[in-house]
Phi, psi and omega in degrees: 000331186188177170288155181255143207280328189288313194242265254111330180324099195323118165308110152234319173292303214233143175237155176227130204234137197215103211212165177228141175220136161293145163193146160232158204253188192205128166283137178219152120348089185071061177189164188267192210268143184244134207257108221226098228224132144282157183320162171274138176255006163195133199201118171250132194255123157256187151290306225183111193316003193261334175286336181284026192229330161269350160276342209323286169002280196307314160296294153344295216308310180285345181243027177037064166223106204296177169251152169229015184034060169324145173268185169255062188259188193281327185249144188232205184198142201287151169304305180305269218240002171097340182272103253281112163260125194279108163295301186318019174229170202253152204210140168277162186224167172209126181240172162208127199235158178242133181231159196266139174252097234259331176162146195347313183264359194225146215220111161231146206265124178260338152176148196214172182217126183272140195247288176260140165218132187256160199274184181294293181314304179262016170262171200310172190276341191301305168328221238317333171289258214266335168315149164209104187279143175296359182199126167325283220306029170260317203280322208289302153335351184250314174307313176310144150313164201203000000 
């Protein structure tokens, strides 16, 4: 899919992923939470885990957002600041996902880990700028007084 942002090396099989998306989930009964995912407001593409596990840091680090590894209930706690974020509401998330490389346009995810999730009040100011989200409920949630 691309060069890997740590060596350069061409992405071919496996892309190993390190991206923040809006989204928010929806509760069902005996089944797990399902994810309704907005544009991305950032993504970085590796070769391998090991180069993404040596950017990982470095990547956080520039997008001020620490891991708290978040469950999947409905209400979680922002990294940043401790305060309970409504997942069924849009939320930025941070994953590292490992995906399969199915062909130049299609991607399948083969396993992935929420690293983070930020309240309305800490995500970057940069969401409200430069996002343009794929369904309005992201932007205009990041934009409000809180």
């Amino acid at each position: 899919m691309g060069p890997c942002m740590k060596c350069g090396t061409w992405c071919e099989a496996v892309m190993y992923e390190l991206s923040a998306c809006f989204e928010k989930l929806s509760f069902f009964p005996d089944t797990l939470p399902v994810a309704d995912v907005g544009d991305y407001l950032w993504m970085e593409e590796f070769c391998s885990c090991d180069c993404r596990a040596a950017a990982r840091p470095s990547v956080l680090a520039k997008h001020d957002i620490p891991v708290r590894y978040p469950g999947s209930g409905p209400v979680e706690t922002c990294a940043r600041c401790g305060a309970p974020v409504d997942m069924t509401a849009w939320h930025l998330a941070v994953y590292q996902i490992d995906m399969r490389i199915v062909s130049d346009v299609v991607l399948q995810p083969t396993n992935g880990t929420l690293l983070a999730v930020l309240c309305r009040r800490c995500c970057p100011a940069e969401a409200g700028a430069e996002v343009e989200p794929a369904v309005a409920a992201p932007k205009e949630a990041f934009t409000q007084d809180v």
